[in-house]
C-alpha positions in Angstrom: -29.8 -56.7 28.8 -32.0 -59.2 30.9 -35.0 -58.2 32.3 -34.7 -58.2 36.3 -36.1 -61.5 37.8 -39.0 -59.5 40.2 -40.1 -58.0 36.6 -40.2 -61.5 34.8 -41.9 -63.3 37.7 -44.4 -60.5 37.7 -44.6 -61.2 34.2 -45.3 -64.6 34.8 -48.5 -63.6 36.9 -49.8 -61.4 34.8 -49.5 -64.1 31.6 -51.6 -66.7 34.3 -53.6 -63.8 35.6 -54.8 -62.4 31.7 -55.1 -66.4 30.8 -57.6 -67.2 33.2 -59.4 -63.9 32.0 -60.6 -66.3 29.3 -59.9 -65.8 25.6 -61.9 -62.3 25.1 -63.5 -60.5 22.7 -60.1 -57.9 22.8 -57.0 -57.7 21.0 -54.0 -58.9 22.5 -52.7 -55.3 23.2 -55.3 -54.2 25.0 -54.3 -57.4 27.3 -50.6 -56.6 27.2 -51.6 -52.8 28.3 -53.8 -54.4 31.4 -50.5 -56.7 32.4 -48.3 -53.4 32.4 -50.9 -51.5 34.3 -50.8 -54.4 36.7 -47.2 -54.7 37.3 -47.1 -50.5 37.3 -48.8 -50.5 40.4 -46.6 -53.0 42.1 -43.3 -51.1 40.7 -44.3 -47.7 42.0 -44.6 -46.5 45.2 -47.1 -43.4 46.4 -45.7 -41.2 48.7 -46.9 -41.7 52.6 -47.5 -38.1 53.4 -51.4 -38.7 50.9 -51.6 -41.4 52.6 -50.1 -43.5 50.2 -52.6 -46.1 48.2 -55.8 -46.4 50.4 -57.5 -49.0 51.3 -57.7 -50.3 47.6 -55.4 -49.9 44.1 -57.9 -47.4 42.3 -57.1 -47.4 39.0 -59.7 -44.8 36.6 -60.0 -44.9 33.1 -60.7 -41.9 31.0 -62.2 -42.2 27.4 -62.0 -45.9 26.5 -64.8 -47.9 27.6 -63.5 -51.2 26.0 -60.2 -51.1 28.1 -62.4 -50.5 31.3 -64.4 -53.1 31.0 -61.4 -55.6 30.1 -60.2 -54.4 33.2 -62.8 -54.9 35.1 -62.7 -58.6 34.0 -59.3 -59.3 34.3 -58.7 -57.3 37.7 -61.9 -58.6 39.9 -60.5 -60.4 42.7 -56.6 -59.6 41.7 -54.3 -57.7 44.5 -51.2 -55.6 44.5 -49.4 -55.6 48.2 -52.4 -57.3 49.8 -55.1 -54.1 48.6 -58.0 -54.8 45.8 -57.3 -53.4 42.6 -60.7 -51.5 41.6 -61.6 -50.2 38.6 -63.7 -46.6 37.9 -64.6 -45.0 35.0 -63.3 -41.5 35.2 -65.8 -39.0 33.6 -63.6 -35.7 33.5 -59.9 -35.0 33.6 -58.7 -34.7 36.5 -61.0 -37.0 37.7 -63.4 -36.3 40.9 -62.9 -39.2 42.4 -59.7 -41.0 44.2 -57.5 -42.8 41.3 -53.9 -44.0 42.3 -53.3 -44.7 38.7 -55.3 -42.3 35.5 -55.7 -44.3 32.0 -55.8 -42.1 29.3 -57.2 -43.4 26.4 -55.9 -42.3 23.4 -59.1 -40.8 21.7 -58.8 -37.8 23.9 -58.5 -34.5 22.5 -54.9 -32.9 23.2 -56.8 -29.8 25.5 -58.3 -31.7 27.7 -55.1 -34.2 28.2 -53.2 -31.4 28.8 -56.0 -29.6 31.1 -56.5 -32.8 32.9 -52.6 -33.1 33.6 -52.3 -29.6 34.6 -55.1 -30.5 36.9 -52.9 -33.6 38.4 -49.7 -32.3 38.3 -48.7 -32.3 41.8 -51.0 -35.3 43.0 -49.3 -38.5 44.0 -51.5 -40.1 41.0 -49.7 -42.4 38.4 -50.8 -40.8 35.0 -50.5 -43.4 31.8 -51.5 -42.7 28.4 -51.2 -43.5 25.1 -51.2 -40.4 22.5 -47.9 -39.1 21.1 -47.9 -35.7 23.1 -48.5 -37.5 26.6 -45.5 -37.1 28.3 -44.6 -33.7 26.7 -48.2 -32.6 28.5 -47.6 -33.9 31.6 -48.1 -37.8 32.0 -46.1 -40.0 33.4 -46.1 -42.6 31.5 -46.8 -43.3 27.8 -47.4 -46.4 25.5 -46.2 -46.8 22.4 -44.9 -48.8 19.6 -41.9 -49.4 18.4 -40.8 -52.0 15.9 -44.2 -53.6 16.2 -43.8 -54.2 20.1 -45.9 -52.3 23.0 -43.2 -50.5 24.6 -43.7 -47.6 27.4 -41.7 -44.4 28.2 -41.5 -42.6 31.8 -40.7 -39.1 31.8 -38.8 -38.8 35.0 -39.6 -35.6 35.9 -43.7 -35.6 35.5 -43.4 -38.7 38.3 -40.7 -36.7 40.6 -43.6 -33.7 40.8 -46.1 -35.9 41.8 -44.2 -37.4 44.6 -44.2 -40.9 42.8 -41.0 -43.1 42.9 -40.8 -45.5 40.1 -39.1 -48.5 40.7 -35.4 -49.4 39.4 -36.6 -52.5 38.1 -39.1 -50.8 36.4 -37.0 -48.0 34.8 -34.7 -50.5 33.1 -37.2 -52.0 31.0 -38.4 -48.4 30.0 -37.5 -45.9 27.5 -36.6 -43.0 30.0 -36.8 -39.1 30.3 -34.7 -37.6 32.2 -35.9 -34.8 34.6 -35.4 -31.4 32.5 -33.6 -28.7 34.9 -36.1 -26.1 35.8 
């Protein structure tokens, strides 16, 4: 299965985007992780009855300092439909501040990622994580690996209670969950 063209020319971006980002101190991953991030906020869409995104693409980061400040770099002066993408260092779960999209690092105790996505359940905020559990506790969207290559699950149902709507172009390159009947 090809990836869908929109997908590979937002690809395309992000590989020019993360190259003039200079040759960092981080492992690829972590750059591969920013790139999806990137091309998650242009592939979902926040429902207009919050408002929708405000006046900026706020994306917080939870319990990995590294990412945040690679983020920082690599977003500063990058857009996603004609709004800043800012980055904020989110200092409890769920955060206090606005966040469009939550990064969960993957250091974070099981409690408090399950706390914090009890916390955002019904929020029109894009949760994406990386520990084993995420999605069974409520995220959205988890990283993983799988034959050596970053790969990212959506679990349909987390994103349908929060009033998100994940692009189709999106889903196909994803490993997806389908909504459990309540």
């Amino acid at each position: 299965m090809h990836a869908p063209k929109a997908l590979i020319r937002g690809g395309l971006l992000t590989l020019a985007m993360l190259a003039s980002a200079g040759a960092a101190a981080t492992d690829l991953e972590q750059r591969v992780k920013a790139a999806y991030l990137y091309n998650f906020a242009k592939f979902v869409e926040w429902p207009q009855s919050s408002g929708g995104v405000g006046d900026a693409v706020d994306i917080c980061v939870f319990y990995d300092a590294e990412f945040e400040q690679l983020l920082q770099k690599i977003f500063t002066g990058k857009t996603v439909s004609d709004k800043p993408v800012m980055v904020h260092t989110a200092r409890e779960m769920p955060p206090s501040t606005r966040c469009d999209i939550v990064f969960v690092g993957a250091e974070v105790r099981r409690d408090d990622v399950q706390t914090g996505m009890q916390g955002m359940a019904e929020q029109p905020i894009l949760t994406v994580g990386e520990s084993t559990d995420f999605t069974r506790d409520g995220g959205a969207i988890r990283f993983m690996q799988v034959d050596g290559k970053l790969r990212f699950e959506i679990d349909l149902g987390n994103t349908q209670r929060t009033g998100l709507k994940i692009s189709s172009k999106l889903l196909r390159v994803a490993k997806v969950i389908p909504a459990r009947a309540s």
